[in-house]
C-alpha positions as CSV (number, residue, x, y, z in Angstrom):
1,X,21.1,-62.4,134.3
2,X,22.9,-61.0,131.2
3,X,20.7,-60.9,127.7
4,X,19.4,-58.4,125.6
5,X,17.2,-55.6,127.7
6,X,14.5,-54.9,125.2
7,X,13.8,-58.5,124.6
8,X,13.6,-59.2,128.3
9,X,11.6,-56.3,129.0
10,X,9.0,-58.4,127.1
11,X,8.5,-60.9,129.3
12,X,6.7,-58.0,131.9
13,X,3.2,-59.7,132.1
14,X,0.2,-58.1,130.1
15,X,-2.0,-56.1,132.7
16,X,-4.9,-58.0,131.5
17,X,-3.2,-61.3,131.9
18,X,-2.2,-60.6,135.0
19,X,-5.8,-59.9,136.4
20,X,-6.9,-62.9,134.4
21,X,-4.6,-65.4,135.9
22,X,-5.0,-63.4,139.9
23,X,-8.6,-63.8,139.3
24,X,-8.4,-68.1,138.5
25,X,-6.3,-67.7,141.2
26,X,-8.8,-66.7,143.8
27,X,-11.5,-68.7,142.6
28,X,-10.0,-71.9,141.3
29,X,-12.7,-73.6,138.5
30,X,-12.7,-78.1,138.6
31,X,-9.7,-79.0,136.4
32,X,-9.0,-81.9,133.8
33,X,-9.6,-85.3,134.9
34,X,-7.6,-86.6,137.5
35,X,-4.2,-88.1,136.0
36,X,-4.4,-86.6,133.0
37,X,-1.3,-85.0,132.9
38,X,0.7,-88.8,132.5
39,X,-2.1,-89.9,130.5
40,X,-1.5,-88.9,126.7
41,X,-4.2,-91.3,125.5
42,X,-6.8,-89.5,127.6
43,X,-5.2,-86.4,127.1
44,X,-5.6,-86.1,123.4
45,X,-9.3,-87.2,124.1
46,X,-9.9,-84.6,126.3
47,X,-8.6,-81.8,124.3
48,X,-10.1,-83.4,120.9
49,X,-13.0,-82.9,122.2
50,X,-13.0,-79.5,123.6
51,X,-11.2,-78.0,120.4
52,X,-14.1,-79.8,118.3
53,X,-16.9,-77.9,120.1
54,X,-15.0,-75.1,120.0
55,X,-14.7,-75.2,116.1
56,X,-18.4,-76.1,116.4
57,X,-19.4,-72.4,117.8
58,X,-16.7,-70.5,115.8
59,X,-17.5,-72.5,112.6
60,X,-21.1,-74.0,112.4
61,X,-21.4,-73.9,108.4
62,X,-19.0,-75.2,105.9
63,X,-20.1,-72.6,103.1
64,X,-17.6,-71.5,100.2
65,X,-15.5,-74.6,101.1
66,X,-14.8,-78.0,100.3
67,X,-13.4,-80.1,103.1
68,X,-12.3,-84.0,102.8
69,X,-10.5,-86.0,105.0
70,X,-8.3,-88.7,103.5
71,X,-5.1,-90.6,104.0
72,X,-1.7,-90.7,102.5
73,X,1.5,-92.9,102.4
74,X,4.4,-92.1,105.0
75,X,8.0,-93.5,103.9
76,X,7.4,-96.4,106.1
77,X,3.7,-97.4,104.3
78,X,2.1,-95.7,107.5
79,X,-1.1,-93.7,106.9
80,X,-0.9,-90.3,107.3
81,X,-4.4,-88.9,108.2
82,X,-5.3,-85.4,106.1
83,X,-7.7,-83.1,106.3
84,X,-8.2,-80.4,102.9
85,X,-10.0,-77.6,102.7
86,X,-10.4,-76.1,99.3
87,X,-12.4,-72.9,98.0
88,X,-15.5,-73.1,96.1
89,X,-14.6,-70.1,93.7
90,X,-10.8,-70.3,94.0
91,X,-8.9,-66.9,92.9
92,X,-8.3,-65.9,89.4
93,X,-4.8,-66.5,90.0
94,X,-5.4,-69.9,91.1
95,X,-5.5,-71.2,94.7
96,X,-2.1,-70.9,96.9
97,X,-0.8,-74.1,98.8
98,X,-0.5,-74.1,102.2
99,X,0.7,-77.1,104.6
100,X,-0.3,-77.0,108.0
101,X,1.3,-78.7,111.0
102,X,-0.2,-78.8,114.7
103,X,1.4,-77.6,117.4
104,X,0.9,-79.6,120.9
105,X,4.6,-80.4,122.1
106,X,5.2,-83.1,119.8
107,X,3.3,-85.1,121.8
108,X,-0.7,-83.5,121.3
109,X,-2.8,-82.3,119.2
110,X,-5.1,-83.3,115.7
111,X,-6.6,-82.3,112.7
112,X,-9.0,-80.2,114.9
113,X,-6.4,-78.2,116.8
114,X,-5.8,-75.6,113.1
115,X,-9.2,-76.2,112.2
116,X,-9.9,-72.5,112.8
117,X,-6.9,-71.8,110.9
118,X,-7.2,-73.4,107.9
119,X,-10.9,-72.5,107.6
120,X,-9.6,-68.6,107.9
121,X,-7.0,-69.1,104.8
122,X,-9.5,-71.1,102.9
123,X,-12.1,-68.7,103.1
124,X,-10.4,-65.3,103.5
125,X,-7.5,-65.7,101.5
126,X,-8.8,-68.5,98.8
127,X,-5.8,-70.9,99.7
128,X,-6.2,-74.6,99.4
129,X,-5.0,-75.9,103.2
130,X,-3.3,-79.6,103.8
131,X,-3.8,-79.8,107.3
132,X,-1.8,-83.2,108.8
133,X,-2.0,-85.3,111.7
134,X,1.3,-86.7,111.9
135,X,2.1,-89.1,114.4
136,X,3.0,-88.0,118.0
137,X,5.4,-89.0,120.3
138,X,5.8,-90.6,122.5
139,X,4.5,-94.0,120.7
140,X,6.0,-92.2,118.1
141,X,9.4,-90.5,119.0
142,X,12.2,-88.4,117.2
143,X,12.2,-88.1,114.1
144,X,9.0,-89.8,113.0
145,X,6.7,-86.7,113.3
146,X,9.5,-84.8,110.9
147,X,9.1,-87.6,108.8
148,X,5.6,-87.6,108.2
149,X,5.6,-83.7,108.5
150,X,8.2,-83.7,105.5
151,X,6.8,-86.5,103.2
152,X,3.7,-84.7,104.0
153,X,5.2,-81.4,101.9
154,X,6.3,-83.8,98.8
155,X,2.9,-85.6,98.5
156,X,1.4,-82.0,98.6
157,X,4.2,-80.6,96.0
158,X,3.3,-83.8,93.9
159,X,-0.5,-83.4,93.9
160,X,-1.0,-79.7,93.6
161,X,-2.9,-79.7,90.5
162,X,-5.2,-82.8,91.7
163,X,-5.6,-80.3,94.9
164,X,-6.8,-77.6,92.5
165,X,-3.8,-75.3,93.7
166,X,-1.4,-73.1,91.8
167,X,1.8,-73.3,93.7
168,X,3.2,-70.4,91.3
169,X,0.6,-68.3,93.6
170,X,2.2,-69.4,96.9
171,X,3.5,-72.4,98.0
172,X,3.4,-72.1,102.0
173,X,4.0,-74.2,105.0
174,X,2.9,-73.2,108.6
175,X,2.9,-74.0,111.6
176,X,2.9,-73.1,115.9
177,X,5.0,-74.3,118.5
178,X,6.8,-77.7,117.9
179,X,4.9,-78.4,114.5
180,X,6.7,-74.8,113.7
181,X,10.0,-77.0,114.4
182,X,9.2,-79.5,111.9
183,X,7.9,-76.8,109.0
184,X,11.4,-75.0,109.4
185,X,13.1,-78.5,109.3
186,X,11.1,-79.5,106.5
187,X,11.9,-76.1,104.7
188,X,15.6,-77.0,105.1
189,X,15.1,-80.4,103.6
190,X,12.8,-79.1,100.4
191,X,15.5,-76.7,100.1
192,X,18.6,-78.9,100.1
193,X,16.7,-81.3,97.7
194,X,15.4,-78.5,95.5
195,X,11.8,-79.1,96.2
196,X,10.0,-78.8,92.8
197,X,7.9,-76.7,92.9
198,X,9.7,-74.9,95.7
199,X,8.5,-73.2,98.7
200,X,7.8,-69.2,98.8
201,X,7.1,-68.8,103.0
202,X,7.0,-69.7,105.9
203,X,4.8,-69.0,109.1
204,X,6.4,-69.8,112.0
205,X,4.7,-69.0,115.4
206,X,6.4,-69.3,118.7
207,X,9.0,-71.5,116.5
208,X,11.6,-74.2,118.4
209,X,14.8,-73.4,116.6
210,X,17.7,-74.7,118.6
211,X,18.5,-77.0,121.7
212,X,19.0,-75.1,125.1
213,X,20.9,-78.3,126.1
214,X,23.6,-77.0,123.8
215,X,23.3,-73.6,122.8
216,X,25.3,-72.0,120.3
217,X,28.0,-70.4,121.4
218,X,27.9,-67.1,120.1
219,X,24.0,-66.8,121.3
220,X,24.7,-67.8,124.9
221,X,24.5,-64.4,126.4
222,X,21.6,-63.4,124.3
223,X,19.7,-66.6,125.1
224,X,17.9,-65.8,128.1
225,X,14.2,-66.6,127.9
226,X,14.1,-70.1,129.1
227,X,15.7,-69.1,132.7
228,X,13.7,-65.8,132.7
229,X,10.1,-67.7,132.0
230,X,11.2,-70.7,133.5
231,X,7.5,-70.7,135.3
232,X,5.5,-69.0,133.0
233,X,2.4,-70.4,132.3
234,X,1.9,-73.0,129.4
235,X,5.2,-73.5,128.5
236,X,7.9,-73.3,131.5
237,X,10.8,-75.8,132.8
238,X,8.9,-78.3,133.9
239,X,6.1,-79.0,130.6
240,X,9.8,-78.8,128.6
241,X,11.1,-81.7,130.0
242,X,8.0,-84.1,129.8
243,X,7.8,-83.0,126.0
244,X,11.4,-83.4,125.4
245,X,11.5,-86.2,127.4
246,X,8.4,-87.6,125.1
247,X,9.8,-86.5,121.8
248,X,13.3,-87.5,122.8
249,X,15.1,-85.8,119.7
250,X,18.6,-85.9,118.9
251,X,19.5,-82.5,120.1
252,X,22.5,-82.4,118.0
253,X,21.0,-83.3,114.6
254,X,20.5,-80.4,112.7
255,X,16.8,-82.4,112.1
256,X,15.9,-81.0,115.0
257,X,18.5,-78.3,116.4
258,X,18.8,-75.9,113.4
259,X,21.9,-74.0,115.5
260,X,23.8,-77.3,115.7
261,X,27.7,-77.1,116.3
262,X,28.0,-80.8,115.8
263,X,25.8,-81.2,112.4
264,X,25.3,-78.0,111.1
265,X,23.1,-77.1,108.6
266,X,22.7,-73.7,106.5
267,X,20.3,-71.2,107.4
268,X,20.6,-69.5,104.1
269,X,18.4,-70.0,101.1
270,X,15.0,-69.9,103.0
271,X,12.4,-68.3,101.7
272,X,10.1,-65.1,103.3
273,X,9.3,-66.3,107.1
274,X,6.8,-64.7,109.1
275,X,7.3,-65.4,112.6
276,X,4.7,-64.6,115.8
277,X,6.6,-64.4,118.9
278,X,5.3,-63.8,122.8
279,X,7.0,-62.1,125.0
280,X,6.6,-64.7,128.2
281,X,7.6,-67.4,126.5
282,X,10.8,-69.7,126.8
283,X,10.9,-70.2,123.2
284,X,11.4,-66.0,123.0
285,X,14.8,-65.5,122.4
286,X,16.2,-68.1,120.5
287,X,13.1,-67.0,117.6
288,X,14.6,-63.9,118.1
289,X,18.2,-64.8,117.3
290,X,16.9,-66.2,114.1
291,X,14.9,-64.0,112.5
292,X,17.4,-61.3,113.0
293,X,20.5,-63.5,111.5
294,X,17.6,-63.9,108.5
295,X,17.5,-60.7,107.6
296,X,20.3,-59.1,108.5
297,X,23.2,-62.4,107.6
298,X,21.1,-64.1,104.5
299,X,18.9,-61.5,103.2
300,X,15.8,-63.3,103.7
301,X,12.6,-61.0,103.9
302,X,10.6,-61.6,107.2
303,X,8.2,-59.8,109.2
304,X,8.2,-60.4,113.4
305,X,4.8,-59.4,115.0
306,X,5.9,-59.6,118.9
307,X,3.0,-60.4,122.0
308,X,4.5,-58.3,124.9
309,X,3.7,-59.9,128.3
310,X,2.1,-63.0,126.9
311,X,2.6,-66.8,127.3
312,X,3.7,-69.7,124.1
313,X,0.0,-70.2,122.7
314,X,-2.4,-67.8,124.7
315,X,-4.8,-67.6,122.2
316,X,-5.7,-71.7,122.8
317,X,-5.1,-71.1,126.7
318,X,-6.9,-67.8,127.2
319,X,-9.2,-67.0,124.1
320,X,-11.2,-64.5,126.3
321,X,-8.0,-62.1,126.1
322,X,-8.6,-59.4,123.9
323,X,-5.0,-60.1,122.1
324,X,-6.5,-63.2,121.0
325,X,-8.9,-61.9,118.4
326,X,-5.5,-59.8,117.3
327,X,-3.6,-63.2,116.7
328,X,-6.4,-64.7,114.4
329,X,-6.5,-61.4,112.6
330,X,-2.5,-61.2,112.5
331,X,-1.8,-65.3,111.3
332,X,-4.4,-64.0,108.2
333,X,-2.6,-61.1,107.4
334,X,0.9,-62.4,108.1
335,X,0.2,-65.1,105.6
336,X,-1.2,-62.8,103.2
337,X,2.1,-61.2,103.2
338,X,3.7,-64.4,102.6
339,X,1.5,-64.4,99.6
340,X,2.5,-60.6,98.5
341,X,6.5,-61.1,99.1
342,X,6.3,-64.2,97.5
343,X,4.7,-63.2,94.1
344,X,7.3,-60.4,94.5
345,X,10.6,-62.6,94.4
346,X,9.0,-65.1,92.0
């Protein structure tokens, strides 16, 4: 196996992890319901209602915010389900606008998976939060989710001052795993169309970037992750398939696969992108790739915090970890840079 030897060398499993996982090991706990795994109905239920108590505990008061849900119109007259949180005493400044989409595999996931997110910018950073539910696959395949994602970003650039922000303090979208695919999609599209007002960041955390089906050429030796963590917890070569499977994207259209050969699409003109990246993840390298060609090909200001030894999303698989607490504490202050940079280049 060729690829970069400092970015392999991340995939080397956190000792903490490791005694973690040997000690589930030994003495196995009752899992999921039965059939679970081929049952997305019942799988969203189950996991709705787990991250919901878990929000409970970490979140039992509401104070210093102002949170609605409400619905708004997809391209297709669909629904969108929305949840806001806005700050009681916004900034001086004004209240930033952030635009948060779930992560889950395209095919998971709610308005309670970011809860605990968007409560932390709303009330630590005095950011109003659009938190969407977009539709999932696979009732809902490629490239409905972008779409709702994306119309998702104009309603919220259109209503800004009905949402109480200032985008000319920060005009953000964010987002883990495959949501991360469709913010950095969307941030193409709001570019092309010159987005008014525009975008200033992006988060992107354990970002899908590019199609390992066809992988650019020039990355191929470079691209290694997905064989090296093909059984890595979480995310590995078997959960890939069903999601891809589920999603069933056009892995050529540059609305999914922003390293397309066949319909390319510029990687220039974005704007700051902070990106969280684990080490033991299939998704390692090719997050990698990018936000090197960012800075170094198009100038573009980012800022990589890396997880060493850790697997795509441990701090919703293994929240007893102590790098979980350092996750929660680094999405705050990576977005808070976001902020920063951005007031900087406006």
């Amino acid at each position: 196996m060729t690829g970069n030897p400092e970015w392999m060398k991340l995939a080397e499993v956190d000792p903490d992890l490791d005694k973690f996982l040997k000690a589930a090991a030994a003495s196995p706990k009752p899992g999921p319901p039965p059939g679970l795994e081929t049952d997305y109905a019942a799988q969203r239920a189950f996991l709705h209602k787990t991250k919901k108590a878990v929000n409970a505990r970490a979140f039992p008061t509401s104070t210093g915010l102002i949170i609605e849900d409400s619905l708004i119109s997809a391209r297709d007259g669909y629904q969108i389900p929305i949840r806001t949180y806005k700050p009681v005493n916004p900034p001086k400044t004004g209240s930033p606008l952030i635009v948060i989409f779930h992560g889950g595999g395209f095919t998971l996931g709610d308005l309670e998976t970011e809860e605990g997110s968007c409560r932390n910018f709303c009330q630590q950073l005095g950011c109003t939060v659009v938190n969407v539910d977009y539709r999932l696959a696979p009732e809902n395949p490629f490239p409905t989710p972008l779409y709702d994602a994306y119309d998702s970003v104009k309603w919220a650039a259109s209503n800004a001052s009905k949402l109480g922000a200032n985008p000319d303090a920060g005009f953000l979208l964010g987002a883990v795993s495959a949501g991360a695919n469709l913010a950095l999609v969307s941030a193409t599209l709001a570019r092309d169309e010159k987005l008014s007002p525009p975008l200033t960041g992006l988060w992107l955390s354990i970002p899908i970037v590019m199609s390992m089906k066809f992988p650019p050429a020039h990355l191929v030796a470079e691209l290694q992750s997905f064989e090296q963590c093909k059984e890595a917890p979480v995310l590995n070569a078997k959960t890939w398939k069903v999601l891809i499977d589920a999603y069933k994207p056009d892995e050529r259209s540059r609305l999914f696969n922003l390293y397309s050969e066949t319909d390319p699409v510029s990687r220039a003109g974005l704007p700051p992108v902070y990106f969280q990246v684990c080490g033991w993840d299939p998704l390692r390298d090719e997050a990698l790739c990018f936000e090197r060609e960012l800075r170094e090909e198009h100038g573009t200001k980012t800022k990589l915090k890396l997880y060493p030894g850790m697997p795509h999303g441990f701090w919703s698989f293994f929240p007893q970890l102590g790098k979980t607490p350092q996750w929660v504490a680094e999405t705050v202050s990576g977005i808070q840079w976001l902020l920063d940079v951005g007031k900087q280049e406006s």
